[in-house]
Structure formats: structure tokens, C-alpha cells
N, C-alpha and C positions, 0 to 999 in steps of 0.2 A: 504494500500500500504506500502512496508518494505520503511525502511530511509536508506540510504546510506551517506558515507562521506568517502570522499575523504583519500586515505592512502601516503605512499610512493610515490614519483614518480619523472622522471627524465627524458632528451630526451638530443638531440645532435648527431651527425654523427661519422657516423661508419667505418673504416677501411680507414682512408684518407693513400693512398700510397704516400709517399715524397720520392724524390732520389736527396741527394745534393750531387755535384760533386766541390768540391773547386779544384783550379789548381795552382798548384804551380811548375810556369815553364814548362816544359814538364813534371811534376812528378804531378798524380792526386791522390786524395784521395776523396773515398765514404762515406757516409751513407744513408743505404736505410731502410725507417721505415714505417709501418705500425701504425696509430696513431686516439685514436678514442675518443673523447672528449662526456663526461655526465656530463650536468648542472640540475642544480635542487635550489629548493630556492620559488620565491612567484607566485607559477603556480597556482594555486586553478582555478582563472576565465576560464582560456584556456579550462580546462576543465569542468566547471559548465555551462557555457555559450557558449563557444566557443570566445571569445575574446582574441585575439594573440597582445594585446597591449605588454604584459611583455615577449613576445615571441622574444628572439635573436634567426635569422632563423637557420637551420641548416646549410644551405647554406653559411653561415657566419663565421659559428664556421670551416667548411671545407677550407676558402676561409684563416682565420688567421694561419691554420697550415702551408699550402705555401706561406705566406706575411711572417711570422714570420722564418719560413726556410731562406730565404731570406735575411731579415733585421737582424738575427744575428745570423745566422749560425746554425748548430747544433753539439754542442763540446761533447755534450752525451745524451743517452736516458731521465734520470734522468734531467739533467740542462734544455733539452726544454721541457718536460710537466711542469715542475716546471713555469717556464718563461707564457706557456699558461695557466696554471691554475689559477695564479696571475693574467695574464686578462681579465678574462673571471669574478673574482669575483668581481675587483677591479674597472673595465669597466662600467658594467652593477649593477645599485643597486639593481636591483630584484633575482639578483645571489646570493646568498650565501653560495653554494659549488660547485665546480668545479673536476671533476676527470676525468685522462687524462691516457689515457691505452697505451702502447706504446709496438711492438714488434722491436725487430730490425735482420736483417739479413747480417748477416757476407758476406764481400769480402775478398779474396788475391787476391793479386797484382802477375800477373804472371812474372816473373822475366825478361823475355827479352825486358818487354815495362812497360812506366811507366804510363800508361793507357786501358793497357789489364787488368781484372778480373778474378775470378775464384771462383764461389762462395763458403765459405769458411764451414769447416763444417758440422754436419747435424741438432746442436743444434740452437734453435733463444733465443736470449738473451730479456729479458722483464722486465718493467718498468713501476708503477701506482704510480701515484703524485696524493693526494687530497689538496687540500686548501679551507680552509673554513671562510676564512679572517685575521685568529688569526697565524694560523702556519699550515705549510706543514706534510704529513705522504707522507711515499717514500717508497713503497717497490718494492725491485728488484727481479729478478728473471733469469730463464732459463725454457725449455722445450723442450723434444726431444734429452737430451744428454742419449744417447746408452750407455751401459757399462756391462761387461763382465768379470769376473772373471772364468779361465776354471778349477779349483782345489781350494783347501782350503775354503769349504763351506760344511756344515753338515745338514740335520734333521732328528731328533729323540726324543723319547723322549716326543711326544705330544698326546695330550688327544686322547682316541680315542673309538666308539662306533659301533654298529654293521653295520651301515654303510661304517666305514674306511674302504677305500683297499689300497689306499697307501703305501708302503711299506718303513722305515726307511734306511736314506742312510748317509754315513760318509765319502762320497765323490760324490757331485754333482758342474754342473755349475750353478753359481749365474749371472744372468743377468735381467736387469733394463733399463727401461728408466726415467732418473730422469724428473720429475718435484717439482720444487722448487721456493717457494717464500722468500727471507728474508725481515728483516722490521729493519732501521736506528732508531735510537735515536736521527740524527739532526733532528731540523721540525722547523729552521731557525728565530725564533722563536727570541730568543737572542741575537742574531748579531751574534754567530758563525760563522766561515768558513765553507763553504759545507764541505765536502769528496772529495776527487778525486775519481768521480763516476765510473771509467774508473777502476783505480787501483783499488777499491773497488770490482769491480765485477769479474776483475781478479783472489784477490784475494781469491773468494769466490769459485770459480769453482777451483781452484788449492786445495783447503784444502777437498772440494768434492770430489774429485777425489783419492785425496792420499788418503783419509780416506777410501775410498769405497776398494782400491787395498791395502793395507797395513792389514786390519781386518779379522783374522779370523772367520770367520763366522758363527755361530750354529743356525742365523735366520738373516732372513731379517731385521726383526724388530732390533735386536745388530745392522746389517749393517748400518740401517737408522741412530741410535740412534749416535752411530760415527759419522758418515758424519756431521748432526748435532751441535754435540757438536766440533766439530772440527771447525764450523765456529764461533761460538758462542767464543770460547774461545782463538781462534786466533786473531779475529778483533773485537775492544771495541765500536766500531762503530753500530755492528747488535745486538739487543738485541731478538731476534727470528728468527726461520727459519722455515718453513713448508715444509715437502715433499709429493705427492704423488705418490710411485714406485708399476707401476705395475712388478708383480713376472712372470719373461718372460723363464716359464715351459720348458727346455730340458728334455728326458723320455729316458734312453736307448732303443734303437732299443732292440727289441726280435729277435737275430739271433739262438736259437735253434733250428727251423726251418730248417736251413741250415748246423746244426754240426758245429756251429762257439759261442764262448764265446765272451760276451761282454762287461765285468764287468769293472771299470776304469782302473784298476791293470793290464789289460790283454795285450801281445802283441801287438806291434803294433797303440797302444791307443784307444779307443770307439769311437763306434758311437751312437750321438745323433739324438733324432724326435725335432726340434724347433716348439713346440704350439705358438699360436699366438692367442689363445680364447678357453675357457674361461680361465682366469688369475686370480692369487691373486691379491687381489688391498691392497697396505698396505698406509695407511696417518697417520702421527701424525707432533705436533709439538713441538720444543725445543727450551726454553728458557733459558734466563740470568736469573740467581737465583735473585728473587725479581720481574724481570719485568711481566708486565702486556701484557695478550695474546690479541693484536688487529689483525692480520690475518685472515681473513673471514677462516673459517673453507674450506665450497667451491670454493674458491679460485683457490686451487691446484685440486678439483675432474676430472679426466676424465670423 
């Protein structure tokens, strides 16, 4: 009979939806999060036996996201996994890491009432805390932000074998949707101050953005590589960033069919076909010169 033993493992609840509304006077403010808690630490029996003595139920770990909502609010993504992660390790001694995944989903405030919404955006802003007793890892992120550049984008120039058909252009539209993880240098560790997790994340999508619209283009991969270094070297704070942008394919339409040109140059402007499968999938990631790559690689994978 072969031997087996026990590898990896981890358990906890998945997708607990919170919606805190604090009020302040007639004027309300949201946060709505999607929030999924994995413990892992001294399971061996649970599974050799089946004995749930060192089992904190999931039920539990679901029931502290809304106590914890609750009893101290939630001032950012980032502050409350941190906050559950600390007790979920600090709690229970058969714990001994804790990671807390966190999505969150933007409101506006519609202007005529200061308790109508409007849900904000199309990107959700993301947040994984581990603690593993000694110090936090935090990395933040986004997914689903859109972006489009309709000129100043090139390719050419690339290898090519009796399969290319492809054909070389030095005027296309470049469009993406980013996802992105970056990863802190605090991990609280010291007594440090946090970050202002808030302004942090602001400012990482601000230096995304310029960066992605301000770059001349001759590949995606330059594109990425920008964006990237733009946040790296803006805020002293992120010593990595990872992206993974799928390449979201415009094709010029073939109007010769029709006795109509339709090259970018042409009167009137082009028209494009929007692919939407199959796409390039481009991932890499960038770091602070010296730091060390902890970002799961799949992480960022679609």
C-alpha cells in the first residue's frame, strides 16, 4: 500500500459580504467588502482522523468579520484584514497563519441626498493581509480597471515564422484591463506607523494611470514596465508591483469590400473589430532594486 502524508493545507470561509453604513447626521458613508478568511497552522488530526478539536469552525471565522465590522468599524481594506488576521493567530494557539483576502466595491454618493449611492466605477479595489505571529505582509491591489489609449501605440519589429500573419502597424489602439497587485515594506513589525492605506492606494492607481496614458508605446510589455516603475518609484512604501494585462485586440475592419479605406490616417477616423478572445495575456513583475520578489506569481493570473 503507497504512504501518504499530509502536505499544504488550509480552510476558513469564503466571500463573507459586509456592508457598513456609519451615519453621520443625515450625511452616510459606505463600505461594502467582500472578505474571505484562510487559516492554517496545527490541522494534521482533522485530517488523519477526523478530529475537529483544533478546528475554529468556519462558521466562526464568518460570524468575526460582522462582530468585528461592528466593534471597530472599517476605516480600510488593508486596517481590517490586518485587525482579523491578528485574531484569528493571536486567538486561537493552533493558528499560526492567518490570510484574509479582501475585495472592496466603490460607492458615490449621489449629490442630491446624502444617502443615495451610485455604485462607483467599474474597477474593485483588493486587499490580502497574512500574519503569521511575527509581522504582517499586505499586499494591495485593483482588478477590472478598463483603459484605452486610441493612438500613440506601435508593433513591429517582432520575430516572426511561417506561421505569422499578422501584419506590422505604427498606429494601433492599446487597451487593457489592468490587474495589479502591489506589496508594502511595512509588516508592522517595529512599531512603525501603518501607511495611510487609503492615500496609498490612491496613490497607486493615479501613477497607473498617468503612466499607462502619458507612454509611448512600441509594446505592451514598455507599457507594463512604466506603469510599474512609476509606482515603485513614486511611493517608498511599495517595494513591488505585479501586473497581469490582458492585450484587448482592436483589428481594423476590412472595408474594401465596400470601396471605403480604412487605415488610421484616413478621413473621417477608423473603424475598429473589439476581440474579446483569444487575447495576449502579458504578467511580469517590478521591483525596488535590491528587494526581494514575494508576490505569488499566480496571484495576478486570469
Amino acid at each position: 500500500m503507497p504512504t501518504t502524508v499530509l502536505g499544504q493545507n488550509q480552510y476558513g470561509k469564503a466571500e463573507c459580504r459586509v456592508v457598513k453604513v456609519v451615519r453621520d447626521g443625515t450625511t452616510h458613508h459606505i463600505k461594502d467588502l467582500n472578505v474571505s478568511v484562510s487559516l492554517s497552522g496545527e490541522m494534521d488530526e482533522v485530517h488523519y482522523s477526523g478530529s475537529n478539536a483544533n478546528v475554529l469552525p468556519t462558521d466562526t471565522t464568518k460570524n468575526t468579520v460582522y462582530a468585528f465590522a461592528k466593534e471597530h468599524g472599517i476605516a480600510s481594506a488593508e486596517e481590517f484584514a490586518a485587525l482579523l488576521a491578528r485574531h484569528f493567530v493571536a486567538g486561537q494557539e493552533q493558528i499560526h497563519r492567518a490570510r484574509i483576502r479582501v475585495e472592496e466595491y466603490a460607492w458615490d454618493r449621489i449629490a442630491a441626498t446624502g444617502h443615495s449611492f451610485v455604485r462607483g466605477g467599474r474597477e474593485t479595489r483588493l486587499a490580502q493581509v497574512v500574519y503569521d505571529g511575527e509581522q504582517l505582509q499586505v499586499i494591495a491591489g485593483l482588478k477590472d480597471l478598463t483603459v484605452l489609449n486610441s493612438t500613440g501605440s506601435e508593433f513591429w519589429g517582432y520575430a516572426k515564422d511561417r506561421y505569422t500573419t499578422l501584419p506590422e502597424t505604427h498606429d494601433r489602439i492599446l487597451a487593457t484591463d489592468v490587474s495589479a497587485r502591489w506589496r508594502y515594506g511595512w509588516t508592522g513589525a517595529d512599531g512603525a506607523p501603518a501607511p495611510d492605506w487609503d492615500a496609498a492606494y490612491a496613490r497607486a492607481r493615479t501613477h497607473i494611470l498617468d503612466a499607462f496614458a502619458e507612454t509611448y508605446s512600441l509594446s505592451l510589455q514598455q507599457t507594463m514596465y512604466r506603469m510599474g516603475s512609476r509606482v515603485v518609484e513614486h511611493d517608498p512604501d511599495v517595494e513591488e508591483i505585479r501586473f497581469s494585462l490582458p492585450n484587448k485586440h482592436h483589428f481594423l475592419v476590412d472595408m474594401e469590400p465596400f470601396g471605403l479605406k480604412n487605415e488610421p490616417e484616413a478621413p473621417g477616423g477608423p473603424v475598429y473589430f473589439a476581440a474579446d478572445r483569444p487575447y495576449g495575456l502579458i504578467e511580469a513583475t517590478i521591483l525596488r532594486e535590491g528587494a526581494e520578489q514575494l508576490i505569488p506569481v499566480d496571484l495576478t493570473t486570469l
